[in-house]
Structure formats: structure tokens, C-alpha cells
N, CA, C and O of each residue as an XYZ file, in Angstrom:
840
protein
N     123.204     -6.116    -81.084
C     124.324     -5.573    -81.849
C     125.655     -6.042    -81.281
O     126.529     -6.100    -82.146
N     126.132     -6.473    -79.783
C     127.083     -6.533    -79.377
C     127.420     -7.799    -79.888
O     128.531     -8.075    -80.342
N     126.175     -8.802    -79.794
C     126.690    -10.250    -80.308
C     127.070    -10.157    -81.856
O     128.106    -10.660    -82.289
N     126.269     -9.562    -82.554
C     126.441     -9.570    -84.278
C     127.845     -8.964    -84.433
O     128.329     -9.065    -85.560
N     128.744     -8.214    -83.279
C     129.662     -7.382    -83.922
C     130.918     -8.315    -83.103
O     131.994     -7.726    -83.004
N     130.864     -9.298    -82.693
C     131.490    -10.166    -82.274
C     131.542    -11.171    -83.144
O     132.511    -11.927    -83.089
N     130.529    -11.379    -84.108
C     130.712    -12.509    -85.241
C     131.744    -11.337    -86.139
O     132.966    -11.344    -86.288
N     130.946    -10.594    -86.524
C     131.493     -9.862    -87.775
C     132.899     -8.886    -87.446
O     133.292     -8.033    -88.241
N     133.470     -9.135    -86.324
C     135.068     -8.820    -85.765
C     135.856     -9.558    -86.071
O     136.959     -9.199    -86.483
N     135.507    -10.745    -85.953
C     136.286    -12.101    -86.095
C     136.134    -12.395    -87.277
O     137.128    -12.941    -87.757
N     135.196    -12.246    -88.038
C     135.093    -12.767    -89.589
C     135.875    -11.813    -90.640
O     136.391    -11.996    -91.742
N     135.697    -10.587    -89.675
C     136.488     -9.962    -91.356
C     136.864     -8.695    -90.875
O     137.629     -8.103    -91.635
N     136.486     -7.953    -89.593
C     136.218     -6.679    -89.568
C     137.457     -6.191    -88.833
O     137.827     -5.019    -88.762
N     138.092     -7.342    -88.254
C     139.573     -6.776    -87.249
C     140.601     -6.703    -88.623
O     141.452     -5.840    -88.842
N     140.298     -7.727    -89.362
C     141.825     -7.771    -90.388
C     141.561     -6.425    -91.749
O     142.410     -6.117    -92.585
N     140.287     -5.874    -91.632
C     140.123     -4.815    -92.801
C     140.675     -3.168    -91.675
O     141.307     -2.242    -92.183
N     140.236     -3.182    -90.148
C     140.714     -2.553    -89.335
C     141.956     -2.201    -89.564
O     142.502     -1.102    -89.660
N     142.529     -3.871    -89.680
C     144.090     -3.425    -89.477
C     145.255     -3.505    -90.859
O     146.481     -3.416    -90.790
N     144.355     -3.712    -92.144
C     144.615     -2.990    -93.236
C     144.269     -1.783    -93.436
O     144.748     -1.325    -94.474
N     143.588     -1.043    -92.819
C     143.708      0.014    -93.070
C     144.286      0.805    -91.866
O     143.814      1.934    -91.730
N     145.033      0.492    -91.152
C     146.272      1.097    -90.444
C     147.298      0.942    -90.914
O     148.015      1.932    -90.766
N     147.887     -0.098    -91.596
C     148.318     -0.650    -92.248
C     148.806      0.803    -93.743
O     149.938      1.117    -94.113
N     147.217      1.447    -94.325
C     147.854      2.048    -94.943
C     148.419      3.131    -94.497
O     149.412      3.421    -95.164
N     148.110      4.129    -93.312
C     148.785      4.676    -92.924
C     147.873      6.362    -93.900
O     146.695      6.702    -94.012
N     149.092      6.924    -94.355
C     148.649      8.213    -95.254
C     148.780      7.711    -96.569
O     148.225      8.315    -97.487
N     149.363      6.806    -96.760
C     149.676      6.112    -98.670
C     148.451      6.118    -99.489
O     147.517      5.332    -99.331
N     148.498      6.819   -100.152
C     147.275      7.130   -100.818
C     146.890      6.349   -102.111
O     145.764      6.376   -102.608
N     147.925      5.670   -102.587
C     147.781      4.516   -103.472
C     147.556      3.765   -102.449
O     146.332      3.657   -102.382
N     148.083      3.134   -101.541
C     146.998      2.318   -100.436
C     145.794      2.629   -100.386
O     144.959      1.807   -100.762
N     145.554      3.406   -100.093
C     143.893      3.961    -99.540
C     142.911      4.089   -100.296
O     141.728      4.143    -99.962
N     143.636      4.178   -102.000
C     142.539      3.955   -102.857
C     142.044      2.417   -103.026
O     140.905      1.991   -103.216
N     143.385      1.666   -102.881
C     143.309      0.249   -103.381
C     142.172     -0.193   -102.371
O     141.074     -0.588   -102.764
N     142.618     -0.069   -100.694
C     141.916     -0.197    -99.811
C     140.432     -0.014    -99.839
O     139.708     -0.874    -99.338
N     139.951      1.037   -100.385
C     138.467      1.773   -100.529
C     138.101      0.742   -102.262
O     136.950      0.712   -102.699
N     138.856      0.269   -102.743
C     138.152     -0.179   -103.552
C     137.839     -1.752   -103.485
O     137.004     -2.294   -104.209
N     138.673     -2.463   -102.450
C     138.559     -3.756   -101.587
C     136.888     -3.621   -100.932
O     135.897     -4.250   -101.304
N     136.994     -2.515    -99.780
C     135.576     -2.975    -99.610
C     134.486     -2.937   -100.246
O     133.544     -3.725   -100.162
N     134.663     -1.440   -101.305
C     133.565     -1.834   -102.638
C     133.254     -2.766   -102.817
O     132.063     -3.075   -102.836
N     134.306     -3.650   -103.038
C     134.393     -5.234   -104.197
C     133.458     -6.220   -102.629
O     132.762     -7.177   -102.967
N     133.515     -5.987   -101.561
C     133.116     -7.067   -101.116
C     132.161     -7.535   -100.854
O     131.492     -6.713   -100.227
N     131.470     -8.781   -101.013
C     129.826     -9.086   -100.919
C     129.353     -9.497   -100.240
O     130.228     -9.326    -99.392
N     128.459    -10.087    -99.622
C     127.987    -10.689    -98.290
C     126.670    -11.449    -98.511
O     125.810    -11.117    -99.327
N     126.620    -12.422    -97.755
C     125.173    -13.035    -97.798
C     124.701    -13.458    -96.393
O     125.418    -13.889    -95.490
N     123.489    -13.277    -96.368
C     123.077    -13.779    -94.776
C     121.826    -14.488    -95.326
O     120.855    -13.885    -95.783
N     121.963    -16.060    -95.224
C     120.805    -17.095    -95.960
C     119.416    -16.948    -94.928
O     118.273    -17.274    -95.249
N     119.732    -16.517    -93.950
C     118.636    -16.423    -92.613
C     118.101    -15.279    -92.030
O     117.737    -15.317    -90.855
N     117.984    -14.045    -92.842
C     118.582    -12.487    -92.679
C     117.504    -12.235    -91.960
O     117.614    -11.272    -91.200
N     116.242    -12.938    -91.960
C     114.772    -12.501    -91.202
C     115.008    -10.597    -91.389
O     114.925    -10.158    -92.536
N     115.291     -9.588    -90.213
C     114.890     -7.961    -90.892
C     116.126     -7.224    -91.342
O     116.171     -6.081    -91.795
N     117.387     -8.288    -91.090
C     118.568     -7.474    -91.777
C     119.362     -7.108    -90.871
O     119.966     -6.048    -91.035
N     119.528     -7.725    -89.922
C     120.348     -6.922    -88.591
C     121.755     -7.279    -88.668
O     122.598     -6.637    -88.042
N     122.126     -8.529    -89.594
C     123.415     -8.592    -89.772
C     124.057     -8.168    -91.136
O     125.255     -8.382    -91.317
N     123.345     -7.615    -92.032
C     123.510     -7.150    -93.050
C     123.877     -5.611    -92.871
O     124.929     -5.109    -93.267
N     122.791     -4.902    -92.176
C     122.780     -3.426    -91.606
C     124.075     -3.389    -90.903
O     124.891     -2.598    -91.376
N     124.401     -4.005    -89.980
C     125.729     -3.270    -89.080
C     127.061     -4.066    -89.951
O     128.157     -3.590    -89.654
N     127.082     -4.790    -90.601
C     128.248     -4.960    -91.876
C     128.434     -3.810    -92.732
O     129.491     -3.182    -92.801
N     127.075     -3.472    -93.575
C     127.400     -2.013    -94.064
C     127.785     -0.835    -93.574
O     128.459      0.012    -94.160
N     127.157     -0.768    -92.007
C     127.318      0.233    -91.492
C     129.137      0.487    -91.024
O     129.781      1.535    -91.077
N     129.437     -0.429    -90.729
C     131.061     -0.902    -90.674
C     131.664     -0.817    -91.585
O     132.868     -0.617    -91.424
N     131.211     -0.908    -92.753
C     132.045     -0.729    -94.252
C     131.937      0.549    -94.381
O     133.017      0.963    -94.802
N     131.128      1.478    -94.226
C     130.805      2.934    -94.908
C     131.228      3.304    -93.818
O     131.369      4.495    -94.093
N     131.781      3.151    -92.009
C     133.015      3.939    -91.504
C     134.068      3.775    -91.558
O     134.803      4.553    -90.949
N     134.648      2.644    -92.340
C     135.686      2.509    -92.716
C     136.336      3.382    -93.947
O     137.312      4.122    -93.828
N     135.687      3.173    -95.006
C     135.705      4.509    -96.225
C     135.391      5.531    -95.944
O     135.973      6.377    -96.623
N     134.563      6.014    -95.074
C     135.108      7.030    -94.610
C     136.488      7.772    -93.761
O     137.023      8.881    -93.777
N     136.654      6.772    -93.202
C     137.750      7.267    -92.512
C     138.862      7.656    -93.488
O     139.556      8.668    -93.389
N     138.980      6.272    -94.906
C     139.970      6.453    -95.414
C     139.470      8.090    -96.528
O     140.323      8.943    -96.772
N     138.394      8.181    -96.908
C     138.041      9.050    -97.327
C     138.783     10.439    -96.651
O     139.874     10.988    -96.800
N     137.954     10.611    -96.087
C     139.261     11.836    -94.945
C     140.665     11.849    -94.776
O     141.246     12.932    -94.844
N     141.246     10.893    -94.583
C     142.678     11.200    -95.261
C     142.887     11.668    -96.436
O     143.663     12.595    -96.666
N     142.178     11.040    -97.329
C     142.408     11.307    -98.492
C     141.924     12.734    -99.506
O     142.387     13.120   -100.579
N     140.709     13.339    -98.575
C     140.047     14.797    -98.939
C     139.937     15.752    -98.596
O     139.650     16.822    -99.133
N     140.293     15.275    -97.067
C     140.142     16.838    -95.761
C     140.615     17.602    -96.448
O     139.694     18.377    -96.705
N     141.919     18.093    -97.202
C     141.908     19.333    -97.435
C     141.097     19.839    -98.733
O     141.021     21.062    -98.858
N     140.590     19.177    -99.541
C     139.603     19.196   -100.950
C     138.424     19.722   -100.211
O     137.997     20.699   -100.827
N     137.607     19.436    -98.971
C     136.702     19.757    -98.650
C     135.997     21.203    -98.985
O     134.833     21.524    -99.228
N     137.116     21.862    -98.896
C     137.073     23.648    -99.017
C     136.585     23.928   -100.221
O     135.887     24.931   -100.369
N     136.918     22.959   -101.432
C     136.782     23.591   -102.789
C     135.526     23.737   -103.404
O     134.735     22.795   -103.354
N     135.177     24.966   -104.079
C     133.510     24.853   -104.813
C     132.974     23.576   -105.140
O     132.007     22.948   -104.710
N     133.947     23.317   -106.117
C     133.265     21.768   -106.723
C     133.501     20.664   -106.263
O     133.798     19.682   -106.944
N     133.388     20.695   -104.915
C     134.066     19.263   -104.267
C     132.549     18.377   -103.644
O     131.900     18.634   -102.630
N     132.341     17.384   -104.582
C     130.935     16.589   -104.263
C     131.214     15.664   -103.368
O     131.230     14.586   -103.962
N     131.465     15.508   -102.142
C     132.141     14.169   -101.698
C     130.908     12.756   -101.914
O     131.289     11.601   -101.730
N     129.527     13.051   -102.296
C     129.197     11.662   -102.832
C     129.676     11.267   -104.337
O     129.198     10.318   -104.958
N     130.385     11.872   -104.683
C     131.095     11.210   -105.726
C     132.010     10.490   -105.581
O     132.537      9.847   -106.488
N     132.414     10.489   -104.154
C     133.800      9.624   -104.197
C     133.021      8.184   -103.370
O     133.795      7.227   -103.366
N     131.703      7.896   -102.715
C     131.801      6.960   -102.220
C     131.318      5.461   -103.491
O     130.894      5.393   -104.644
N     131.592      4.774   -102.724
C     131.818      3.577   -103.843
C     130.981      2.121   -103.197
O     130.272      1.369   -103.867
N     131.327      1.972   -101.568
C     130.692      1.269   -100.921
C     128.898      1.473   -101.027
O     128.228      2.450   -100.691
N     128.460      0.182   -101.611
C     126.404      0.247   -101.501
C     125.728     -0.141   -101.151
O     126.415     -0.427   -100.170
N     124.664     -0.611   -100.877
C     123.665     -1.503   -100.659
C     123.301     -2.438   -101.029
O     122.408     -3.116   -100.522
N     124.287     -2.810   -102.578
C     124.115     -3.955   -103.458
C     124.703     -4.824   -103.359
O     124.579     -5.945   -103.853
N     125.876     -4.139   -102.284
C     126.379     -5.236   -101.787
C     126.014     -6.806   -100.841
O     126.553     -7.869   -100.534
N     124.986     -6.207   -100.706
C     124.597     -7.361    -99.508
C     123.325     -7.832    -99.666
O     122.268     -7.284    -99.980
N     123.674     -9.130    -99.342
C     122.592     -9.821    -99.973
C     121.369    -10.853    -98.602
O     121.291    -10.660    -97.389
N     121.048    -11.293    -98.971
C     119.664    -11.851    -97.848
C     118.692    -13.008    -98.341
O     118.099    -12.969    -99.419
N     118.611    -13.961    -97.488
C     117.681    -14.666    -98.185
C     116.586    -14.973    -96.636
O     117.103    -14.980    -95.519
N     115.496    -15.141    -96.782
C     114.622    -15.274    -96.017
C     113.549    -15.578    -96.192
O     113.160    -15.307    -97.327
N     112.560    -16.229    -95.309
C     111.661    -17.329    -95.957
C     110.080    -16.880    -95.850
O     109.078    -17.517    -96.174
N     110.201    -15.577    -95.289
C     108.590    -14.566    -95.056
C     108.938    -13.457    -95.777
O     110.067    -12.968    -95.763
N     107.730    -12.917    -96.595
C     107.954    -11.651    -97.061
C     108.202    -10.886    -96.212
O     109.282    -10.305    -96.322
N     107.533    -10.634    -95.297
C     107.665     -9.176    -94.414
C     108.691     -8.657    -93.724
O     109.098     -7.513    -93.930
N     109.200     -9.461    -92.837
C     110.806     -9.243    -92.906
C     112.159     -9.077    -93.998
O     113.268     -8.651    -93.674
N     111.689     -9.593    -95.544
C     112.833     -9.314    -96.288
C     112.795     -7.911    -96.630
O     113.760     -7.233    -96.982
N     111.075     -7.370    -96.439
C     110.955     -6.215    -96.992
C     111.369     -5.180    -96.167
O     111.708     -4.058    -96.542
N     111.329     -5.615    -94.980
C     111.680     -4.064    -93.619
C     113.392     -4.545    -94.112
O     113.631     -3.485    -94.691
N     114.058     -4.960    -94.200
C     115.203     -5.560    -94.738
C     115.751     -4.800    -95.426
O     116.788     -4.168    -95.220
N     114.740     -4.827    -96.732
C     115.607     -3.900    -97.947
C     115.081     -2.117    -97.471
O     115.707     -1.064    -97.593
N     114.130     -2.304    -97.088
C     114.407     -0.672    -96.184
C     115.108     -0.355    -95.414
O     115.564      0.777    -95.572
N     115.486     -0.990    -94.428
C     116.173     -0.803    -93.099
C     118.101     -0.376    -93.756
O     118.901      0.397    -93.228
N     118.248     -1.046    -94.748
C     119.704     -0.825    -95.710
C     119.478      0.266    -96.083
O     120.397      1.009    -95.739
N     118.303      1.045    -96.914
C     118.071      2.177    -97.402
C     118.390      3.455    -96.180
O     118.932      4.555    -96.279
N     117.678      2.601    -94.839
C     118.041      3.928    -93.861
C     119.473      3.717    -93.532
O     120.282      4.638    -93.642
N     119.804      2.550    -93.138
C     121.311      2.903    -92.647
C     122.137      3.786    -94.359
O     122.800      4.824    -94.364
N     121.919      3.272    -95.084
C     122.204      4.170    -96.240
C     122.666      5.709    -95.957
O     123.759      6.237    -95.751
N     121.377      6.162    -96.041
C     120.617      7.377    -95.347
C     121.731      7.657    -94.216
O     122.683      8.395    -94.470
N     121.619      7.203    -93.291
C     122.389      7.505    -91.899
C     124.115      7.795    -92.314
O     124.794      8.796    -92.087
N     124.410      6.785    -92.849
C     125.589      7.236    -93.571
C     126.105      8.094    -94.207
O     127.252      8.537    -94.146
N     124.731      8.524    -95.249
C     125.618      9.411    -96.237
C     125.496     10.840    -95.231
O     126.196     11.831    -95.440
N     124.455     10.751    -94.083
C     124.305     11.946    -93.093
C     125.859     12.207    -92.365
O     126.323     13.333    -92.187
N     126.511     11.004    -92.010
C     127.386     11.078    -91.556
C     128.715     11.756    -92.259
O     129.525     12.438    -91.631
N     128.820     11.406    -93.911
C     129.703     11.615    -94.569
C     129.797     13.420    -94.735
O     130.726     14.189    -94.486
N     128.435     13.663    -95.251
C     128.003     15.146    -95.185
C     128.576     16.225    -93.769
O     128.939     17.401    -93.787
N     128.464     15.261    -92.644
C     128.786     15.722    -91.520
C     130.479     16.030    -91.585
O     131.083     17.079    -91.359
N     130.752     15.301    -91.803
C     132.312     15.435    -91.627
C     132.833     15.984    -92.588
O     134.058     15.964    -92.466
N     132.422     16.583    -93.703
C     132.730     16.885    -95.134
C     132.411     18.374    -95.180
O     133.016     19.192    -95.873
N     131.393     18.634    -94.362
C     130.499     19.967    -94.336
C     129.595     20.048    -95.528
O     129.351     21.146    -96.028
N     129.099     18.970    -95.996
C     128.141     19.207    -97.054
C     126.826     18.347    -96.931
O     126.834     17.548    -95.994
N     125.420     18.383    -97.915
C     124.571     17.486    -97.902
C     125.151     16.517    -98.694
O     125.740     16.946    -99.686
N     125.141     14.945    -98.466
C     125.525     14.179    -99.068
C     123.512     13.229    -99.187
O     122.659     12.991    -98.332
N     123.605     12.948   -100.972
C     122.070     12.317   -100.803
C     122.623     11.602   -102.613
O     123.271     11.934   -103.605
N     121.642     10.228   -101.958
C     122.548      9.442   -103.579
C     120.521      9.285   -103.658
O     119.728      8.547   -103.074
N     120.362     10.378   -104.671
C     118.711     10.375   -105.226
C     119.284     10.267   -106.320
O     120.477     10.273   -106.623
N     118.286     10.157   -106.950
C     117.305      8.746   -106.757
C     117.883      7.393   -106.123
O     119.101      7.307   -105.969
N     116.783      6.000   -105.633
C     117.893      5.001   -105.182
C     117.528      4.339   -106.419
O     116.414      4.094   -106.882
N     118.971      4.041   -106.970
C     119.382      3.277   -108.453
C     119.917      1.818   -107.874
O     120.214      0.912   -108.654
N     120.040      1.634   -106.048
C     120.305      0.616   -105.961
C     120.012      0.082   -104.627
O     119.644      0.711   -103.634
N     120.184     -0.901   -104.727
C     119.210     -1.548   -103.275
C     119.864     -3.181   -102.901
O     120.740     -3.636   -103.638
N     119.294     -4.083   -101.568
C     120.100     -4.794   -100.995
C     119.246     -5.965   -101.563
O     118.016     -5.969   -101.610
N     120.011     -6.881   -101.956
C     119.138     -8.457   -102.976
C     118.674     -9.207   -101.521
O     119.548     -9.724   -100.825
N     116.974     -9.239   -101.024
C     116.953    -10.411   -100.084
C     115.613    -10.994   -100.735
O     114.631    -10.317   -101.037
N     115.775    -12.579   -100.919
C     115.153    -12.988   -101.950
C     114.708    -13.564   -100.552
O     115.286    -13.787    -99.489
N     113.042    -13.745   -101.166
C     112.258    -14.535   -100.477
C     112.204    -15.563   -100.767
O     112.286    -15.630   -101.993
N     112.049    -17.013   -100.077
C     112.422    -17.906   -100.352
C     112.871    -18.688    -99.021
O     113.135    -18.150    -97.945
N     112.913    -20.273    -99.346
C     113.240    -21.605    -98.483
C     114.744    -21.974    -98.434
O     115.160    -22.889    -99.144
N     115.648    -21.214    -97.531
C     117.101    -20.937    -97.944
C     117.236    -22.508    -97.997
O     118.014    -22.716    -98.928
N     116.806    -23.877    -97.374
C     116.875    -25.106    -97.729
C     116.553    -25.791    -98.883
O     116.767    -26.945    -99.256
N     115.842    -24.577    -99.503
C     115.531    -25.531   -101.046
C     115.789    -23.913   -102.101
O     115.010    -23.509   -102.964
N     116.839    -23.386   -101.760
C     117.425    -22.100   -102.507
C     118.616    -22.663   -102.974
O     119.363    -23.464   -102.412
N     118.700    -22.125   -104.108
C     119.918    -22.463   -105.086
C     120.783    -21.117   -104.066
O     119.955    -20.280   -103.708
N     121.556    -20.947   -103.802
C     122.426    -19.484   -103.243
C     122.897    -18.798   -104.211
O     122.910    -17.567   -104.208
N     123.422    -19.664   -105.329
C     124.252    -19.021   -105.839
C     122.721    -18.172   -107.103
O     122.964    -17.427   -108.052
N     121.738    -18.487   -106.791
C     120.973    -17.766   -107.515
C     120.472    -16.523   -106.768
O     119.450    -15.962   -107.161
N     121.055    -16.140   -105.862
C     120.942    -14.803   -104.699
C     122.194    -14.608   -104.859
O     122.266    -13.412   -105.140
N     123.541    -15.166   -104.855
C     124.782    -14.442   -105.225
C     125.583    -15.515   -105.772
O     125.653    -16.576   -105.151
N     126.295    -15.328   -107.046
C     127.275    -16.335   -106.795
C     128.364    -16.520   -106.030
O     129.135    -15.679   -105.569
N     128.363    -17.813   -105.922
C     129.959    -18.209   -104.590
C     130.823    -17.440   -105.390
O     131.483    -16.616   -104.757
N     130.950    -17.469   -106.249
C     132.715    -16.695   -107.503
C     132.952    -15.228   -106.888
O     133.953    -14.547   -106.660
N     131.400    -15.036   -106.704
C     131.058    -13.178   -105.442
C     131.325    -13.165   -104.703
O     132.125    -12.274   -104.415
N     130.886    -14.213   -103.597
C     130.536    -13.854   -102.163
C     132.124    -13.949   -101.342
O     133.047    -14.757   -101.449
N     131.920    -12.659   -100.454
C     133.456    -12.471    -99.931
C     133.037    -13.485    -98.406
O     133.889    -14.236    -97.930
N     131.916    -13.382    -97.909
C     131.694    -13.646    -96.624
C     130.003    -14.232    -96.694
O     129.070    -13.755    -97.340
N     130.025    -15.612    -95.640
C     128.537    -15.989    -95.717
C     128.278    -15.424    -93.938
O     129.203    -15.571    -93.139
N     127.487    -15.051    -93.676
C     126.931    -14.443    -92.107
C     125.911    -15.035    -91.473
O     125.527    -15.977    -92.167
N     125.256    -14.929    -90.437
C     123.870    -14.687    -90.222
C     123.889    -15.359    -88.553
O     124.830    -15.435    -87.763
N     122.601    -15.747    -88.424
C     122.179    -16.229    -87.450
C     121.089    -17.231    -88.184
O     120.063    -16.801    -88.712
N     121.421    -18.496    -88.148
C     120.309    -19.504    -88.861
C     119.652    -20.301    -87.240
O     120.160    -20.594    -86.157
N     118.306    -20.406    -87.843
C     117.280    -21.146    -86.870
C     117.662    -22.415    -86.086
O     117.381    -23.474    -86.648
N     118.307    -22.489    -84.776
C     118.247    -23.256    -83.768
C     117.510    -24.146    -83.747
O     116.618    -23.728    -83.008
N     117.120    -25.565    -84.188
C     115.876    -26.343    -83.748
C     116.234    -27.666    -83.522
O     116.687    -28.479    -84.327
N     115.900    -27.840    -81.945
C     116.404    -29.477    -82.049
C     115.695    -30.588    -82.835
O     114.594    -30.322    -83.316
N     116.193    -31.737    -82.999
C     115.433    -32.493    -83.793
C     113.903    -32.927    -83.526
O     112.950    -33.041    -84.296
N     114.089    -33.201    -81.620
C     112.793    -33.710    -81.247
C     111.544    -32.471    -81.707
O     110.392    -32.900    -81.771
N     111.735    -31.217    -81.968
C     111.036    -29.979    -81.933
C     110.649    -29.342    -83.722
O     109.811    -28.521    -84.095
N     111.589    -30.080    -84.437
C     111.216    -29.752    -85.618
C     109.830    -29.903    -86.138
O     109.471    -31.081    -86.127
N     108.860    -28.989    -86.633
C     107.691    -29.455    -87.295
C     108.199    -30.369    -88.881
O     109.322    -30.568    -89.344
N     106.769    -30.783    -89.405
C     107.015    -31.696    -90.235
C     107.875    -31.560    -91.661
O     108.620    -32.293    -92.312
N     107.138    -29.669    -91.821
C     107.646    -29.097    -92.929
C     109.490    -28.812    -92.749
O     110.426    -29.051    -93.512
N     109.428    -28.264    -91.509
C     111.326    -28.679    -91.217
C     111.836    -30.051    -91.069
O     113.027    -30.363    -91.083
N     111.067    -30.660    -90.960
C     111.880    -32.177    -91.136
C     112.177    -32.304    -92.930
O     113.194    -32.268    -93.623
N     111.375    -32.392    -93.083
C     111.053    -32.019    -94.956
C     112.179    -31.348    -95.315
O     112.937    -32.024    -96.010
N     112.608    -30.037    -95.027
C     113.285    -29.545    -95.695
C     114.772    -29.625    -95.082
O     115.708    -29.199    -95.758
N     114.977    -30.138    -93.879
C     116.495    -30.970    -93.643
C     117.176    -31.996    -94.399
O     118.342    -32.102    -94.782
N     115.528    -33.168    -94.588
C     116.105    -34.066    -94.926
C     116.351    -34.173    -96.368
O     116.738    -35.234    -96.857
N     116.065    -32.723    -97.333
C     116.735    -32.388    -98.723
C     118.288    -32.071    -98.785
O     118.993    -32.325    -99.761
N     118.652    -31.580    -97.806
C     120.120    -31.422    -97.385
C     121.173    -32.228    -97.111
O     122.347    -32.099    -97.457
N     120.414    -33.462    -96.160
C     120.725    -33.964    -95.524
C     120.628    -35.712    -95.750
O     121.200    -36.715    -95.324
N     119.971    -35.505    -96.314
C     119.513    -37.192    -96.770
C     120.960    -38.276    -97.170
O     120.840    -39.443    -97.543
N     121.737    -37.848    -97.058
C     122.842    -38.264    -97.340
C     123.825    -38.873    -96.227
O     124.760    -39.671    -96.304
N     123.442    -38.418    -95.531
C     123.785    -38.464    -93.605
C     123.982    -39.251    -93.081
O     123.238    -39.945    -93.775
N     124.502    -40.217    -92.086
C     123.920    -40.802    -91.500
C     122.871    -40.783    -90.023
O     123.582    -40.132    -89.257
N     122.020    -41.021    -89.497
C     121.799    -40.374    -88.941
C     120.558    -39.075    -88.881
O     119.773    -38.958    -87.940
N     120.586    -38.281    -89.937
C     120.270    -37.183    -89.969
C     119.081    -37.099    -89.181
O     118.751    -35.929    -88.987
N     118.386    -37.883    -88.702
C     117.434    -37.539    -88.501
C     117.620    -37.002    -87.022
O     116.672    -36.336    -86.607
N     118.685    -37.184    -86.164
C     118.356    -36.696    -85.280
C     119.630    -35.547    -85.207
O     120.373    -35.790    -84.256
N     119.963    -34.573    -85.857
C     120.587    -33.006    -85.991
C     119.887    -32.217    -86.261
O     118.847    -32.326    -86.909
N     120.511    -30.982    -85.647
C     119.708    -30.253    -85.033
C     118.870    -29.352    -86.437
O     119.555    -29.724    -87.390
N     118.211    -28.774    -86.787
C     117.698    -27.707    -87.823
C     119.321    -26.877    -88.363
O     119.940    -26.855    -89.427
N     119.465    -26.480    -87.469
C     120.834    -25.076    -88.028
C     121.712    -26.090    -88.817
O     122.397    -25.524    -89.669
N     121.870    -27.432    -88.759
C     122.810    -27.543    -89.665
C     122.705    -28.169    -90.873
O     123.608    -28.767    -91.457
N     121.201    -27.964    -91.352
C     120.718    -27.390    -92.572
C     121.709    -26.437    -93.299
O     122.268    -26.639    -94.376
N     121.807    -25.350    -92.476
C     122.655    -24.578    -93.081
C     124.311    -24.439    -93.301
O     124.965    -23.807    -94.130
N     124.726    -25.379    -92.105
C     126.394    -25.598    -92.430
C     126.202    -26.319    -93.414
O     126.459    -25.566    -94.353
N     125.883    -27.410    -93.880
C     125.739    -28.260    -94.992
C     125.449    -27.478    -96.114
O     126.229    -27.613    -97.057
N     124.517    -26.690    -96.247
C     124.427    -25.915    -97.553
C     125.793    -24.951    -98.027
O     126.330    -24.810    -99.125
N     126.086    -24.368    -96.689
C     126.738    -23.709    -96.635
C     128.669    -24.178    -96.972
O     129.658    -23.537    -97.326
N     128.486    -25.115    -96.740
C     129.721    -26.021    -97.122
C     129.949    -25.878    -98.689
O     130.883    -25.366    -99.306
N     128.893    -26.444    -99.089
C     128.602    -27.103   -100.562
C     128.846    -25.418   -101.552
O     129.671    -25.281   -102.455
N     127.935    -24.382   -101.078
C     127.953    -23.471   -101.677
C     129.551    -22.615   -101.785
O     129.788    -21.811   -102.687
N     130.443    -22.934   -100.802
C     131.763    -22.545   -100.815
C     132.782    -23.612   -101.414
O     133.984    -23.355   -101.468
């Protein structure tokens, strides 16, 4: 977690930090703000069980919260005050691509619990049960050869606010045959290619797809 929150500080998470200090108590800020991270999407082409997907959300849903609480602490008191009605940040947001079933699937659960953990948290600070039953929505991680994946058929680029992950390390001398195979679809264009490393399979895709 310490390394993943060192990518995802630098990528996006210090400058949404410091927009939302930024708004201060402005409550037309704070809506606009809470509806920014709604809007934002994510993809991790290498997501294997979701570990950089999970602590992105989990970072987004304490952020709306926080601004949430400015914005309700004193509403809390009232009969009809649902505070899962006000959250907006989901699980649909984030997306995954990965090349074994079994990991995409602890994946799209593991979002469901941090889910879960969240809305425990919101409830906590709100003084209420917070529970979004039925789940009407869930995290896209398509199984699949992120080297021979269209991306934009897991999200489109016109979507995606941020690409993430941790992609597979492999030097050239170490690649099996089927990873040589699927570099040199990327890559065939190269000069060279044959001797770079596996991961930049994915800057190359990753170029093209932005």
C-alpha cells in the first residue's frame, strides 16, 4: 500500500487534496468538487486482484466524505436525513483489465468490500446505517490479453481520467514465447524490439490509447 499510494499521490491524489482545501466551507465549491470525483475514471490494464483500483476508491470515498461533512453535519440530526443519498462516488468507476480469471474476480469483490467498508465509515460519522442494497453496480475488469485488448473497449480514452497499475517486469532474455508473441504485436514497429523489456508493452499501448 505504501508504494501504490506513492504512485497515486503524485498522479492525482495531492492536487484533488489540495482542491479541496482550496474549497474551504464554499459550498458551491464542494458540490462542484464532489461531483469532479464522481466524474472520474480509472483504468489499471494489469490490475491482477485490484490493489490499485481498491486504495484509489478508497481515497475517493474519503475525500467526499470529508467534503460531505462540511456540507451535512448539521442535517445529520434530521428524521429524514439518508446520507446514502448524497454519495455519488462508485465502483463503476474503475476499471481493470487482466489476463486470468481468478484474480479479476477477487477484484470485482474486493471493490464490493472496500465499498462496504466505506459506506461503514460514512454511517459512522453520520450516526446512521449507510447500505447501497441491492449492488446495481460494480467495477468493469475484463478478462483478457491487455496486449491484444482494444482499451478503449474496457473504457473509452474520451473517459478515462487516469491510466494506473503495476504492469509485468520481464526482461527480454526471460520472456516466454507467448510474451514474445504478444510484444511483438505492439511493438513490431520498433527498432530493435526485440530486445525491451515486457513492461513496455504497456507504455506503448498506453501511449497510443491516450
Amino acid at each position: 500500500e505504501r508504494d501504490i499510494l506513492k504512485l497515486v499521490r503524485s498522479l492525482f491524489l495531492d492536487d484533488l487534496k489540495a482542491e479541496f482545501a482550496d474549497c474551504g466551507t464554499d459550498r458551491k465549491k464542494l458540490y462542484a468538487f464532489q461531483g469532479k470525483l464522481a466524474s472520474l475514471c480509472f483504468l489499471d490494464p494489469a490490475c491482477g486482484c485490484g490493489n490499485f483500483l481498491v486504495v484509489t476508491y478508497r481515497e475517493l470515498r474519503l475525500l467526499e466524505l470529508e467534503a460531505l461533512w462540511i456540507l451535512y453535519r448539521d442535517a445529520r440530526f434530521q428524521p429524514v436525513f439518508k446520507p446514502e443519498a448524497l454519495l455519488q462516488v462508485d465502483v463503476d468507476q474503475m476499471h481493470g483489465i487482466e489476463i486470468e480469471e481468478w484474480p479479476a474476480r477477487i477484484a470485482e469483490v474486493a471493490m464490493w468490500l472496500i465499498d462496504h467498508q466505506m459506506n461503514q465509515k460514512v454511517g459512522e460519522a453520520f450516526g446512521q446505517l449507510v447500505r447501497r442494497l441491492p449492488l446495481k453496480k460494480s467495477a468493469k475488469i475484463h478478462v483478457g490479453n491487455a496486449l491484444r485488448t482494444d482499451w478503449n473497449s474496457v473504457l473509452p480514452s474520451k473517459r478515462c481520467s487516469f491510466v494506473l497499475g503495476n504492469p509485468p517486469f520481464v526482461g527480454a532474455k526471460r520472456l516466454t514465447p507467448e510474451q514474445s508473441a504478444d510484444l511483438e504485436t505492439v511493438a513490431k514497429s520498433i527498432k530493435n524490439a526485440g530486445l525491451i523489456d515486457f513492461v513496455c508493452g504497456w507504455y506503448l499501448v498506453a501511449s497510443m490509447y491516450i
